[in-house]
Every structure is written in C-alpha cells, then in structure tokens.
N, CA, C, O and CB atoms as a CASP TS submission, in Angstrom:
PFRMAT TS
TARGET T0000
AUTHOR 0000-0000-0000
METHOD Language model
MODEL 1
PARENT N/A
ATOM      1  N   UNK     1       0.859  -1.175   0.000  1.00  0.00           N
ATOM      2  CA  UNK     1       0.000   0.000   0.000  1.00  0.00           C
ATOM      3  C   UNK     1       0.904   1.236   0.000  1.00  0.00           C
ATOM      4  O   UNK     1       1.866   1.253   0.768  1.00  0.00           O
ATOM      5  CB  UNK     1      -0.977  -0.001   1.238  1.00  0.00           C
ATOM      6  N   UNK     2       0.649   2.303  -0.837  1.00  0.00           N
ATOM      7  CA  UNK     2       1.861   3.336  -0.975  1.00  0.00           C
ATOM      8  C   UNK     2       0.914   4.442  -1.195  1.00  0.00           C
ATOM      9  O   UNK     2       0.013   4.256  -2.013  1.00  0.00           O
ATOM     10  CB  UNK     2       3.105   3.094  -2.283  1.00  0.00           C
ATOM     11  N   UNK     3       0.980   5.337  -0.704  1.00  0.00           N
ATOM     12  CA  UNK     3      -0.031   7.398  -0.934  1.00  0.00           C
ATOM     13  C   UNK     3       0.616   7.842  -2.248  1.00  0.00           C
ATOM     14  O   UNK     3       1.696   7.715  -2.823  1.00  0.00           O
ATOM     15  CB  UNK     3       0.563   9.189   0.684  1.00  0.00           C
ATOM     16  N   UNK     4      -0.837   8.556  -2.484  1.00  0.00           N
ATOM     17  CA  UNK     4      -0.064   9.170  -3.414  1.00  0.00           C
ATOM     18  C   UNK     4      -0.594  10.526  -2.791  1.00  0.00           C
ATOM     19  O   UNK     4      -1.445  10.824  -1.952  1.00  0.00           O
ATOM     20  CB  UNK     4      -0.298   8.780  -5.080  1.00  0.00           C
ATOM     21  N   UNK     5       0.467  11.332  -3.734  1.00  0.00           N
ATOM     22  CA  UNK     5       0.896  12.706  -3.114  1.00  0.00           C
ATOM     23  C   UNK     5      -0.167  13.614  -4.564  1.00  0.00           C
ATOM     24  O   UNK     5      -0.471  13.011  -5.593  1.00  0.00           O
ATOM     25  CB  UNK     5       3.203  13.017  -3.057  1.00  0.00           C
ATOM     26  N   UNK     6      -0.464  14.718  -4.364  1.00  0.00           N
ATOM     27  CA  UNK     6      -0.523  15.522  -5.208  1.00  0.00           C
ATOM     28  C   UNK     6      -0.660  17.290  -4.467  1.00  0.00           C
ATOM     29  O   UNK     6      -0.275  17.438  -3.306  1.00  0.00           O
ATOM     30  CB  UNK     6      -1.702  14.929  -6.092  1.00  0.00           C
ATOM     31  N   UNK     7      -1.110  18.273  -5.096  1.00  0.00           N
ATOM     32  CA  UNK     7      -1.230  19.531  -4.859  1.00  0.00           C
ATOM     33  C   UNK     7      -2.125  20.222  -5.159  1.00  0.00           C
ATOM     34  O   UNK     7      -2.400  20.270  -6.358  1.00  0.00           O
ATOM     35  CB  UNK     7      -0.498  20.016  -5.169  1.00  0.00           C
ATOM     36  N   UNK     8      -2.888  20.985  -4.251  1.00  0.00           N
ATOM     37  CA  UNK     8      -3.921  21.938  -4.983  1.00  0.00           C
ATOM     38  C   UNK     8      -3.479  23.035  -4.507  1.00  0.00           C
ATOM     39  O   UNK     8      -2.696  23.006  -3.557  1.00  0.00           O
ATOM     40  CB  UNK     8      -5.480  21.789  -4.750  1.00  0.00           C
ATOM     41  N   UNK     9      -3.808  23.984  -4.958  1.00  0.00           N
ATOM     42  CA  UNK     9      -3.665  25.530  -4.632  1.00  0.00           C
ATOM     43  C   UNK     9      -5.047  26.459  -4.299  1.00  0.00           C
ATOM     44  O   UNK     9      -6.091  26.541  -4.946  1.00  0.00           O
ATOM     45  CB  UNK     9      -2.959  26.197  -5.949  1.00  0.00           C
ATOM     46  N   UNK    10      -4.733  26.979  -3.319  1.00  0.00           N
ATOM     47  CA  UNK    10      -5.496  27.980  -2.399  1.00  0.00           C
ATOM     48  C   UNK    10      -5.877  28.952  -2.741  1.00  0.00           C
ATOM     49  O   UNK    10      -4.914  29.650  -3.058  1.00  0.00           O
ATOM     50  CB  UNK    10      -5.003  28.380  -1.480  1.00  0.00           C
ATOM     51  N   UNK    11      -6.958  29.545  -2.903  1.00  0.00           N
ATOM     52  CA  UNK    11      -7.393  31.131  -3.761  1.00  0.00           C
ATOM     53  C   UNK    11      -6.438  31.759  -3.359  1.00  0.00           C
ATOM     54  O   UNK    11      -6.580  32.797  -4.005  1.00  0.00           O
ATOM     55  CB  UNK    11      -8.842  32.067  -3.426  1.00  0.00           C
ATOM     56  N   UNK    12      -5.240  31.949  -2.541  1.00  0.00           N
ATOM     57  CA  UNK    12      -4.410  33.283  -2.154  1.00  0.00           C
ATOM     58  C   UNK    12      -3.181  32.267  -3.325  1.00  0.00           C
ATOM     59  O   UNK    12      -2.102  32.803  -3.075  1.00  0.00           O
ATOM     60  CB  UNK    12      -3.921  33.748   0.146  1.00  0.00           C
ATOM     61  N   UNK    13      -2.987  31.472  -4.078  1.00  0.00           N
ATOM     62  CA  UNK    13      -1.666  30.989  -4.507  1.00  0.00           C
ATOM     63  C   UNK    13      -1.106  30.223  -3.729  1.00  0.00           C
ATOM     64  O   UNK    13      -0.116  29.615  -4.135  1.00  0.00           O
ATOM     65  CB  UNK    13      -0.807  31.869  -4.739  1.00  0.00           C
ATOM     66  N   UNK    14      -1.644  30.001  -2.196  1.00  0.00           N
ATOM     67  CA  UNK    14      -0.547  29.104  -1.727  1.00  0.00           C
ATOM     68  C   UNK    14      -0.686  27.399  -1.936  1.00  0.00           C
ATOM     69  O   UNK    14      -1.764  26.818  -1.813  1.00  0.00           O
ATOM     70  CB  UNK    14      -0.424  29.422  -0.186  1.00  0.00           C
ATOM     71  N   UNK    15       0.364  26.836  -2.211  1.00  0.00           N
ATOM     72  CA  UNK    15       0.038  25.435  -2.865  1.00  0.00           C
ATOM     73  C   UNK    15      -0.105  24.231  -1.182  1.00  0.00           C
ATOM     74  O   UNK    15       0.513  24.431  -0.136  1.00  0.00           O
ATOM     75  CB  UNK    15       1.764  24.915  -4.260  1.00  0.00           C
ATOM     76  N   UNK    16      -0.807  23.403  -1.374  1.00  0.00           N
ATOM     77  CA  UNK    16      -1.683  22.893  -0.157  1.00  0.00           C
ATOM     78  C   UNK    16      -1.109  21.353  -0.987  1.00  0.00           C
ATOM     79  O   UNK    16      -1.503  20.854  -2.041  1.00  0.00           O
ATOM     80  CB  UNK    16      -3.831  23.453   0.026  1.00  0.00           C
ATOM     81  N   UNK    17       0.035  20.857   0.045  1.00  0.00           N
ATOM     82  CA  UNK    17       0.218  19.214  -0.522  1.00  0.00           C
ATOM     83  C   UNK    17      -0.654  18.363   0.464  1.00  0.00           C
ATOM     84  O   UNK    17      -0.810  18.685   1.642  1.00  0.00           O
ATOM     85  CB  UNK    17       2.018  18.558  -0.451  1.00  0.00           C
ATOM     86  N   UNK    18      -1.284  17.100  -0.192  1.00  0.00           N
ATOM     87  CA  UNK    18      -1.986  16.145   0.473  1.00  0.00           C
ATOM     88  C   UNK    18      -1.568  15.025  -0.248  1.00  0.00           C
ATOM     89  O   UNK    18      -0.988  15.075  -1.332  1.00  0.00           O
ATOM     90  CB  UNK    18      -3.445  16.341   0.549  1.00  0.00           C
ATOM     91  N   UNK    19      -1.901  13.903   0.433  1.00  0.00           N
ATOM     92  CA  UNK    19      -1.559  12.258   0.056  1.00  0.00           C
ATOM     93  C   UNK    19      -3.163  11.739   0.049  1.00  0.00           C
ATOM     94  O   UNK    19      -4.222  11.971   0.632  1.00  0.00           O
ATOM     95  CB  UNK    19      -0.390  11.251   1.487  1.00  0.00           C
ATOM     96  N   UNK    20      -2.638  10.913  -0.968  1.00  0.00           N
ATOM     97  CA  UNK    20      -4.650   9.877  -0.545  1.00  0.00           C
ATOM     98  C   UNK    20      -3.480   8.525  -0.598  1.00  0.00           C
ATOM     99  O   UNK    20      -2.353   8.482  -1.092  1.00  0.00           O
ATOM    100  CB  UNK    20      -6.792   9.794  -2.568  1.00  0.00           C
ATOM    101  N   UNK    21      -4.321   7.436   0.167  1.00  0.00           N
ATOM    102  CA  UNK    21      -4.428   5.401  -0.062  1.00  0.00           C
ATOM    103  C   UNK    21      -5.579   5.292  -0.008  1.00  0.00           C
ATOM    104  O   UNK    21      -6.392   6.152   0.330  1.00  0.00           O
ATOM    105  CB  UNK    21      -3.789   4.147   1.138  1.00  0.00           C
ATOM    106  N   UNK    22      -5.787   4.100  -0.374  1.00  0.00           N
ATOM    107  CA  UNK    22      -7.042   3.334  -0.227  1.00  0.00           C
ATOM    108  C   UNK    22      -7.939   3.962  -1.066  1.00  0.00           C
ATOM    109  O   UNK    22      -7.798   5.039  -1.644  1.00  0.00           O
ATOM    110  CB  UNK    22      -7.590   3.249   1.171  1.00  0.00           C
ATOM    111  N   UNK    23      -9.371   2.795  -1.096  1.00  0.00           N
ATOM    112  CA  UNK    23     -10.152   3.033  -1.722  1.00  0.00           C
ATOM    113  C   UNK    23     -11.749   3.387  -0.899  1.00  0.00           C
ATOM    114  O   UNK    23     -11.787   3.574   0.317  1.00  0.00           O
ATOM    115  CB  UNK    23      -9.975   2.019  -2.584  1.00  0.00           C
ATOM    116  N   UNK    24     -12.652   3.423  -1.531  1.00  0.00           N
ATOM    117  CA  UNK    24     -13.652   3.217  -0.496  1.00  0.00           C
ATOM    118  C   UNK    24     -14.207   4.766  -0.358  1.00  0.00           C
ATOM    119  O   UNK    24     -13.950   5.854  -0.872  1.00  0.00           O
ATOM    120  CB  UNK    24     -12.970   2.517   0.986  1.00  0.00           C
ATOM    121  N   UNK    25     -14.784   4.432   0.270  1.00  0.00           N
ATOM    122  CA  UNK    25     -15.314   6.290   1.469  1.00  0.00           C
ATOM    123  C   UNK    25     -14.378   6.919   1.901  1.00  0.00           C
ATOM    124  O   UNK    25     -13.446   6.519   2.598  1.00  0.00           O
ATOM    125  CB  UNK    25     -16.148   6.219   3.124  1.00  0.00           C
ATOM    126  N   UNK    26     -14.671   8.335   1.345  1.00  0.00           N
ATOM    127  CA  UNK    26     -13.192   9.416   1.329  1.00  0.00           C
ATOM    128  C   UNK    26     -13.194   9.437   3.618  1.00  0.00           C
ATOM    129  O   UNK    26     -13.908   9.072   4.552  1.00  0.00           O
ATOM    130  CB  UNK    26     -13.795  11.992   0.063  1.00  0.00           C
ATOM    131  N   UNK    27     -12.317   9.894   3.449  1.00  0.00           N
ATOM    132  CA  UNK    27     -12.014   9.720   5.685  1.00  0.00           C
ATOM    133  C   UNK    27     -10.741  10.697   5.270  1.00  0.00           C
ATOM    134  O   UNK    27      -9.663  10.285   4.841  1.00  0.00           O
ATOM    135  CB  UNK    27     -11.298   7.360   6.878  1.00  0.00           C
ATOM    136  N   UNK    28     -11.150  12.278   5.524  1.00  0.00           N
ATOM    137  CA  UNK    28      -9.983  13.165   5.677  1.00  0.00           C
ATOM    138  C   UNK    28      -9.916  13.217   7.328  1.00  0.00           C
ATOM    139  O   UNK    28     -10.825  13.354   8.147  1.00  0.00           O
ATOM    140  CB  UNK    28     -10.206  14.757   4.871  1.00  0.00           C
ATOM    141  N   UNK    29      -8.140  13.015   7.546  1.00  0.00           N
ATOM    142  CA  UNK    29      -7.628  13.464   8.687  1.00  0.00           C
ATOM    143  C   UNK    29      -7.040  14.576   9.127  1.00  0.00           C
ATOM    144  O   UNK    29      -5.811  14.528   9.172  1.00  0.00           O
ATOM    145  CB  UNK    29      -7.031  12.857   8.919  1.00  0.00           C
ATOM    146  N   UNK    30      -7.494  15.442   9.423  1.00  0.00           N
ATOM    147  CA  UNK    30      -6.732  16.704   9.693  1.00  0.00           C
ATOM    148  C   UNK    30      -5.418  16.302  10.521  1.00  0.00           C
ATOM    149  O   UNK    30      -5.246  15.350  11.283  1.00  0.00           O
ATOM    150  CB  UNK    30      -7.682  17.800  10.543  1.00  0.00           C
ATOM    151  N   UNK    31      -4.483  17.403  10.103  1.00  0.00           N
ATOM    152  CA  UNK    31      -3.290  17.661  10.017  1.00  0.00           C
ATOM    153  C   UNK    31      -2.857  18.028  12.148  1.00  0.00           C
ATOM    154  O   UNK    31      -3.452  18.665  13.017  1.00  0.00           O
ATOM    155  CB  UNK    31      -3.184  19.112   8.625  1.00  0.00           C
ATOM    156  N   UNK    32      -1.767  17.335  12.132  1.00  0.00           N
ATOM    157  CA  UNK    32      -1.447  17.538  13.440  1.00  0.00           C
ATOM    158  C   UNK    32      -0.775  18.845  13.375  1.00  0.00           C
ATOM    159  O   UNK    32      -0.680  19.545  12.367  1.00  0.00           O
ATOM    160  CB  UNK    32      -0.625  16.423  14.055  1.00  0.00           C
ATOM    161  N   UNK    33      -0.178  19.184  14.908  1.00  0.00           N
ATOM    162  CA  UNK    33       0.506  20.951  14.699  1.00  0.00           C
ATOM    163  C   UNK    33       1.673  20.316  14.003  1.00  0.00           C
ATOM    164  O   UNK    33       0.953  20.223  13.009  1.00  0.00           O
ATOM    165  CB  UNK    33       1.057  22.162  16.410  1.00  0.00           C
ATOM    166  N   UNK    34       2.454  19.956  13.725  1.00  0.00           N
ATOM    167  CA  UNK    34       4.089  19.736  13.135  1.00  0.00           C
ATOM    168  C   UNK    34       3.814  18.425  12.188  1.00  0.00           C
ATOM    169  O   UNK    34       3.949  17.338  12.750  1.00  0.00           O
ATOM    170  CB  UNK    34       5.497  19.324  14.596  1.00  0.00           C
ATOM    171  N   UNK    35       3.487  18.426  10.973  1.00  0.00           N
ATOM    172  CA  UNK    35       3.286  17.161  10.174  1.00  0.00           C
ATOM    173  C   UNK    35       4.154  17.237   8.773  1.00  0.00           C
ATOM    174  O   UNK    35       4.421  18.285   8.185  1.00  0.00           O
ATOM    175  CB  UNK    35       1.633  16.971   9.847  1.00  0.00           C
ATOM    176  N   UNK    36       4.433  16.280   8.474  1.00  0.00           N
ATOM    177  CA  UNK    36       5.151  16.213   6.873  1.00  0.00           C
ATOM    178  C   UNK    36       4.466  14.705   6.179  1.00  0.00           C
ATOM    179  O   UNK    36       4.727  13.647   6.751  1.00  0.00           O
ATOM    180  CB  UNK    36       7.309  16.061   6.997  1.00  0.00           C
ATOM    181  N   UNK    37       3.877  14.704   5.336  1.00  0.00           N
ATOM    182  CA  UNK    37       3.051  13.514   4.788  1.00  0.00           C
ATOM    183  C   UNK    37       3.958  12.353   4.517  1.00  0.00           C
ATOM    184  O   UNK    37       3.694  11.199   4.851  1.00  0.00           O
ATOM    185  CB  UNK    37       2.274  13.886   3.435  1.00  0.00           C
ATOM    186  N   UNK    38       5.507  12.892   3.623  1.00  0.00           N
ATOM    187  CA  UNK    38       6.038  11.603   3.801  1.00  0.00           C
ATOM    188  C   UNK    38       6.876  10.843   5.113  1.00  0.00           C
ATOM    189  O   UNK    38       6.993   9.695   5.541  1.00  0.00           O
ATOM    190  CB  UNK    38       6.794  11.600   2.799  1.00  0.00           C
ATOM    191  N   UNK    39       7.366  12.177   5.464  1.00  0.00           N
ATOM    192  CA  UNK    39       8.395  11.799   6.956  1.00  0.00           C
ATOM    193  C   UNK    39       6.657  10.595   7.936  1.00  0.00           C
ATOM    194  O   UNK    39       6.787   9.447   8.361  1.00  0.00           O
ATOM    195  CB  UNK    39       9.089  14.335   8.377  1.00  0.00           C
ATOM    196  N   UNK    40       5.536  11.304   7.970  1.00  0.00           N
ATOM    197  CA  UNK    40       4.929  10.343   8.641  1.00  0.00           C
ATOM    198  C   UNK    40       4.600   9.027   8.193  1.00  0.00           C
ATOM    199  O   UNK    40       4.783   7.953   8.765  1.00  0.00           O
ATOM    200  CB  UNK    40       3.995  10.796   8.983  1.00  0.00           C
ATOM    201  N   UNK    41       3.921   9.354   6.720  1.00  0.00           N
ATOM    202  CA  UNK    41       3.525   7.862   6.126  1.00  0.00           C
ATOM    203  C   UNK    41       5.044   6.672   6.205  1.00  0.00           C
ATOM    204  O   UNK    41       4.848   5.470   6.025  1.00  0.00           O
ATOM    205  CB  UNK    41       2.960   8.166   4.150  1.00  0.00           C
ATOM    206  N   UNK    42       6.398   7.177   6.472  1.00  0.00           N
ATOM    207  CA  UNK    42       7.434   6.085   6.686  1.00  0.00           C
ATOM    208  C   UNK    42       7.613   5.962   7.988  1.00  0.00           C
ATOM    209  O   UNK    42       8.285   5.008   8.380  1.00  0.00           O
ATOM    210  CB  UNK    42       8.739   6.294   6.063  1.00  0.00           C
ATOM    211  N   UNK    43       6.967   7.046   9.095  1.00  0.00           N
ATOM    212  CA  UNK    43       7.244   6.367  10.384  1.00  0.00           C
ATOM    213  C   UNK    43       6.490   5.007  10.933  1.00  0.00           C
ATOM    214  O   UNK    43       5.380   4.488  10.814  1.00  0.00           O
ATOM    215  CB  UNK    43       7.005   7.371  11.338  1.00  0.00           C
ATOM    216  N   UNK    44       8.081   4.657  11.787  1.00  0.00           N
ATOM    217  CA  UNK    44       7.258   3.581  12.543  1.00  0.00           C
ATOM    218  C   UNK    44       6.249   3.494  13.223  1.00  0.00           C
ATOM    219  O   UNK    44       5.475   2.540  13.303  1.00  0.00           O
ATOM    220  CB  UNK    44       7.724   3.134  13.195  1.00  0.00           C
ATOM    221  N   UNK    45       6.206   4.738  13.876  1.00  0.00           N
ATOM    222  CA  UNK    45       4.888   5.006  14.896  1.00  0.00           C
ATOM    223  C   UNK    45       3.663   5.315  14.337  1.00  0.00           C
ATOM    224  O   UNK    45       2.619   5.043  14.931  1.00  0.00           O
ATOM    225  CB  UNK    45       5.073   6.149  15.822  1.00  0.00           C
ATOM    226  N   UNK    46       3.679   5.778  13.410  1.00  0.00           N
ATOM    227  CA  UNK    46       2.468   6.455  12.741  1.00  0.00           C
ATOM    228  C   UNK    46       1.974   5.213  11.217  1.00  0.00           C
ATOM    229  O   UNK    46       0.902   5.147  10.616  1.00  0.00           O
ATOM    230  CB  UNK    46       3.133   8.393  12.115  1.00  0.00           C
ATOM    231  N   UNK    47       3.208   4.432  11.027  1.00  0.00           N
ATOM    232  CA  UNK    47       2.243   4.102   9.329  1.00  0.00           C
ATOM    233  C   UNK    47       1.160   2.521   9.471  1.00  0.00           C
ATOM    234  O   UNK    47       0.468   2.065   8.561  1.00  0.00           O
ATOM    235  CB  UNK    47       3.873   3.618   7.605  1.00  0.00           C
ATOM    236  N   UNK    48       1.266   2.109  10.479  1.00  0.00           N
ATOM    237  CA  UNK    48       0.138   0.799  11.220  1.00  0.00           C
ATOM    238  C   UNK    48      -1.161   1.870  10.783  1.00  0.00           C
ATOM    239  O   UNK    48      -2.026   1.688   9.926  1.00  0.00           O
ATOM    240  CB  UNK    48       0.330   0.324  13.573  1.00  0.00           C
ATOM    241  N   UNK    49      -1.005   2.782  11.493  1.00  0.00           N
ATOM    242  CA  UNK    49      -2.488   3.368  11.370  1.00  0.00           C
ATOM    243  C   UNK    49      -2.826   3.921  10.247  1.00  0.00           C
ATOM    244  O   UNK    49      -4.035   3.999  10.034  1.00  0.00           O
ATOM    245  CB  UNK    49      -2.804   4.348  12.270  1.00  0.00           C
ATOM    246  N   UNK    50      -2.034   4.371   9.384  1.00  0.00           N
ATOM    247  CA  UNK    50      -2.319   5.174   8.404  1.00  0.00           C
ATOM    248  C   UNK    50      -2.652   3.645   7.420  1.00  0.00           C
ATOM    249  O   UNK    50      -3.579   3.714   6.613  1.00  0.00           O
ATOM    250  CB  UNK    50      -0.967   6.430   7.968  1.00  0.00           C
ATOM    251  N   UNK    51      -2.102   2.717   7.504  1.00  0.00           N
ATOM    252  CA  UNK    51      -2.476   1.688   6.631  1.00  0.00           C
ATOM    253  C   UNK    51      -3.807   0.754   7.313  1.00  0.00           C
ATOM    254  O   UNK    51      -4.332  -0.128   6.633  1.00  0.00           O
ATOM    255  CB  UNK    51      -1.086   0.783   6.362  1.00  0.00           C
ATOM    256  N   UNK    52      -4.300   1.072   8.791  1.00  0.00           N
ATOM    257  CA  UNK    52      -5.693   0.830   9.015  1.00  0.00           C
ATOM    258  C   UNK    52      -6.534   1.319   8.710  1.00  0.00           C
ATOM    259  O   UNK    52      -7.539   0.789   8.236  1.00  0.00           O
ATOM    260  CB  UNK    52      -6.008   0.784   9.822  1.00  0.00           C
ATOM    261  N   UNK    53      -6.347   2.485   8.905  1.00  0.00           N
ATOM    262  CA  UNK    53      -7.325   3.614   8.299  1.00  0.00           C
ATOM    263  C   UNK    53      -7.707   3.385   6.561  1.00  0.00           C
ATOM    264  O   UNK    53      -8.836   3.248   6.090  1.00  0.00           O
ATOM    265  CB  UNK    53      -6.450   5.235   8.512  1.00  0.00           C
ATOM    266  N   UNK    54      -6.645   3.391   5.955  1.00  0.00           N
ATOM    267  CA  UNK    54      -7.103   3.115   4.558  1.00  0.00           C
ATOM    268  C   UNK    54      -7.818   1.701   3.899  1.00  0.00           C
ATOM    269  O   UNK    54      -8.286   1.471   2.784  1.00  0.00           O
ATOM    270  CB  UNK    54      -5.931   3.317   3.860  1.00  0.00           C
ATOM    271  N   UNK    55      -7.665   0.836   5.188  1.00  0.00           N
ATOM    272  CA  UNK    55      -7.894  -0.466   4.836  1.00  0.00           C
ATOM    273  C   UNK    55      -9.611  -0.242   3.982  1.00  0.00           C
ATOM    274  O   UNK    55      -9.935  -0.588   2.846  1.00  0.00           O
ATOM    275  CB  UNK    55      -7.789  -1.564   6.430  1.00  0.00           C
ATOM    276  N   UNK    56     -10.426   0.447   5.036  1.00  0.00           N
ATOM    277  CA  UNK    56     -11.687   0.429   4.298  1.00  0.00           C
ATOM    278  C   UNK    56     -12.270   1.641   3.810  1.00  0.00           C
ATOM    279  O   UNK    56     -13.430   1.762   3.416  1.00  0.00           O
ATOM    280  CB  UNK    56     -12.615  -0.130   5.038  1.00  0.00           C
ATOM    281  N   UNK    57     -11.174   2.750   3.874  1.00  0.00           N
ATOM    282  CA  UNK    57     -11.664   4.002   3.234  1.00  0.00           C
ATOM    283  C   UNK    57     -10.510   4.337   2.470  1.00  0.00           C
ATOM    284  O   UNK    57      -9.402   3.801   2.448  1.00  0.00           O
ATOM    285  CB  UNK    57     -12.135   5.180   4.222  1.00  0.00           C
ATOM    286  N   UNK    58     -11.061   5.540   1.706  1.00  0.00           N
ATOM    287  CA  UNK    58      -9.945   6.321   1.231  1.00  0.00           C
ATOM    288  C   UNK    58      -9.307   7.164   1.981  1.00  0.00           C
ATOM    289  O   UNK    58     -10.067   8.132   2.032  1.00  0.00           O
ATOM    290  CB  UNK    58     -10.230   6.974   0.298  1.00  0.00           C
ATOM    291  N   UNK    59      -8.048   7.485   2.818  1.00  0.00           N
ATOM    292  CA  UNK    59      -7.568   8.799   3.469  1.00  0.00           C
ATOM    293  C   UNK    59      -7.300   9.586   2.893  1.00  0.00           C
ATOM    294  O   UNK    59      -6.802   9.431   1.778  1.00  0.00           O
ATOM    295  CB  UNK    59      -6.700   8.856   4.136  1.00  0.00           C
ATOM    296  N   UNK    60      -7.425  10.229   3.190  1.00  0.00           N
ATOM    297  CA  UNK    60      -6.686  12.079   2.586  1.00  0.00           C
ATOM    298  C   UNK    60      -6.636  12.499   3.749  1.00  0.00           C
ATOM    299  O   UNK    60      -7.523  12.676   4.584  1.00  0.00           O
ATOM    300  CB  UNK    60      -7.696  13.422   1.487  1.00  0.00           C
ATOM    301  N   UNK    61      -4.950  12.737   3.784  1.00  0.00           N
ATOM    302  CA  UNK    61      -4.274  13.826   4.813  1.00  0.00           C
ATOM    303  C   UNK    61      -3.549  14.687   4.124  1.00  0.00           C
ATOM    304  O   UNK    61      -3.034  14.441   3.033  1.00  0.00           O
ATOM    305  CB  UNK    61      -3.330  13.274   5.891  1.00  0.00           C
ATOM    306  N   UNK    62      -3.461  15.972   4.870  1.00  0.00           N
ATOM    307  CA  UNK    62      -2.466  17.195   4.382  1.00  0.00           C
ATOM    308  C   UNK    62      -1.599  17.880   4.908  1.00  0.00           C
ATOM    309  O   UNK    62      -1.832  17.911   6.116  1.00  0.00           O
ATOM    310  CB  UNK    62      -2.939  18.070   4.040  1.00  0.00           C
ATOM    311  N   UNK    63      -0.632  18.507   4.633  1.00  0.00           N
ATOM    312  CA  UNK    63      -0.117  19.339   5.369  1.00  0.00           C
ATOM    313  C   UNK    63      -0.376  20.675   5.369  1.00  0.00           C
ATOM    314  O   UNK    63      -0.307  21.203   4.259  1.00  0.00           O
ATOM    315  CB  UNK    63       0.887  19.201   5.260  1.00  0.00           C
ATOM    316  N   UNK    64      -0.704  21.507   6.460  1.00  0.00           N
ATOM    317  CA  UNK    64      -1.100  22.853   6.578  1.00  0.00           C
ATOM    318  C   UNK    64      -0.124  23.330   5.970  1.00  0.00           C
ATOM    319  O   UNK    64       0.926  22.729   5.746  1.00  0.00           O
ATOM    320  CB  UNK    64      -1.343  23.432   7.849  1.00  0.00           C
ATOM    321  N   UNK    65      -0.494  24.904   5.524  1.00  0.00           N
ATOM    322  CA  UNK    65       0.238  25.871   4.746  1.00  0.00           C
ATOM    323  C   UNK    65       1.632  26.213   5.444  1.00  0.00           C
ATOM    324  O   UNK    65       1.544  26.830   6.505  1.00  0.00           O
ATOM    325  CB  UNK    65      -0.649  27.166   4.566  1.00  0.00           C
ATOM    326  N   UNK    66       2.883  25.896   4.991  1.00  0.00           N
ATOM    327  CA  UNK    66       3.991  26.807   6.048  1.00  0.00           C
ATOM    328  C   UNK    66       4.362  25.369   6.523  1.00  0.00           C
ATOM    329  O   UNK    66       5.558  25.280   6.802  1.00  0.00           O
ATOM    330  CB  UNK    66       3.282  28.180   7.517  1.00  0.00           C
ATOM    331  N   UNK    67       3.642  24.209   6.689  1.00  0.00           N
ATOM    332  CA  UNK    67       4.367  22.873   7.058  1.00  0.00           C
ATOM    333  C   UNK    67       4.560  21.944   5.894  1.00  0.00           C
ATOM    334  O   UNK    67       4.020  21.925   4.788  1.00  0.00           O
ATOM    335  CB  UNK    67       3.570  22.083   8.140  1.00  0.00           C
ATOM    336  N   UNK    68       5.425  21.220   6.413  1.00  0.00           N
ATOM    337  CA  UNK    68       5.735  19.746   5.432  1.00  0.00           C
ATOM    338  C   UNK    68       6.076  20.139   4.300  1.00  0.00           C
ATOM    339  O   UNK    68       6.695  21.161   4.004  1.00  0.00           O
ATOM    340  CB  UNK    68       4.531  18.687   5.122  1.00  0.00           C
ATOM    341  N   UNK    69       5.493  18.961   3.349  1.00  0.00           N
ATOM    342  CA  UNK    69       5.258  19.674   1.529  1.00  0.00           C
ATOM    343  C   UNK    69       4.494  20.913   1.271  1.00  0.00           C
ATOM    344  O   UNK    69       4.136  21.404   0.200  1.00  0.00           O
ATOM    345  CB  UNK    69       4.331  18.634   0.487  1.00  0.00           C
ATOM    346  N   UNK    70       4.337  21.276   2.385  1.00  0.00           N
ATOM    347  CA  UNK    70       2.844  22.571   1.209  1.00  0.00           C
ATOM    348  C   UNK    70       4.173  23.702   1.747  1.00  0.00           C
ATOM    349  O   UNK    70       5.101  23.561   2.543  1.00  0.00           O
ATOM    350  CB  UNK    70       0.097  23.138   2.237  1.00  0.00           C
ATOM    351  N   UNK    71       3.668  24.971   0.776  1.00  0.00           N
ATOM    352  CA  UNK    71       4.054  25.991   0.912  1.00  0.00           C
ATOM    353  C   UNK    71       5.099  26.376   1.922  1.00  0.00           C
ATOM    354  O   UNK    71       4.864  25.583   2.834  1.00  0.00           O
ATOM    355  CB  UNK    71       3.138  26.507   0.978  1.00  0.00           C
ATOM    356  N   UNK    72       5.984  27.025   2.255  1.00  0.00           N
ATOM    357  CA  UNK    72       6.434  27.372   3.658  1.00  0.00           C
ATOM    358  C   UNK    72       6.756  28.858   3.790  1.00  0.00           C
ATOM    359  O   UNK    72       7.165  29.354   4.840  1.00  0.00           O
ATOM    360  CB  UNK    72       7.704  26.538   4.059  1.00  0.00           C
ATOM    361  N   UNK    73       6.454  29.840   2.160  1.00  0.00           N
ATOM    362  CA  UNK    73       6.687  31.315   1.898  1.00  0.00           C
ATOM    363  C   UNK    73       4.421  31.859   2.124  1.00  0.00           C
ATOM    364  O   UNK    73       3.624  32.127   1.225  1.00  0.00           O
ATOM    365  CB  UNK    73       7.766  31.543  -0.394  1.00  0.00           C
ATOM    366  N   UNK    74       4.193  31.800   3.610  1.00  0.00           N
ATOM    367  CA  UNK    74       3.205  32.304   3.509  1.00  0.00           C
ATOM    368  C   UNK    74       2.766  33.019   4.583  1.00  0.00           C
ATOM    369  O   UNK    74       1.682  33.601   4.536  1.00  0.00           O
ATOM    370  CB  UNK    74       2.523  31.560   3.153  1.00  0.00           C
TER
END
C-alpha cells in the first residue's frame, strides 16, 4: 500500500500538498501541529495506522500551509 501525493492551490496561490491510499469512502484526517506527509507515512509510529485507516476508506491527509510539503513562503 503506498499514498499518493498531489497539490492543490489555495485562492491566495498558496500550494496545499496532500496524500490519498485506499479506496472506499473518502475519511480526511486533519493535520497535526508539526506534520510532513512523507516523513509520517514512513514512520514507525504512525504508518500501522495510516495503513488501518485506509484499509476500508480512502484517506486524505495534508499538510497545513507553512508545514511539510505545502508551501512554507506564507
């Protein structure tokens, strides 16, 4: 099971990265205070769940503006 990454952009220009897995019923997780989509989806601590979670839905997580992949000039 592997995310995929993509980007949308924000009416102000700022670009907003998110990951989806799985299939199923969309299940967005909001973003913790300090997140990076790939540094988490490879942690040990964090990717059990991220691969439960997708087992019967689709996830979509993101990183807030100024963290992780998205933007950090905002």
């Amino acid at each position: 099971m592997e995310q995929q990454l993509g980007f949308t952009t924000a009416p102000d220009g700022v670009n907003i990265c998110y990951a989806t897995v799985g299939e199923e019923t969309p299940l967005v997780k909001a973003p913790n205070w300090l997140s990076h989509l790939e540094y988490d989806w490879r942690s040990p601590v964090w990717r059990h769940w991220w691969e439960e979670l997708a087992r019967d839905h689709r996830l979509i997580r993101f990183d807030q503006r100024g963290i992780g992949l998205s933007d950090w000039d905002v």
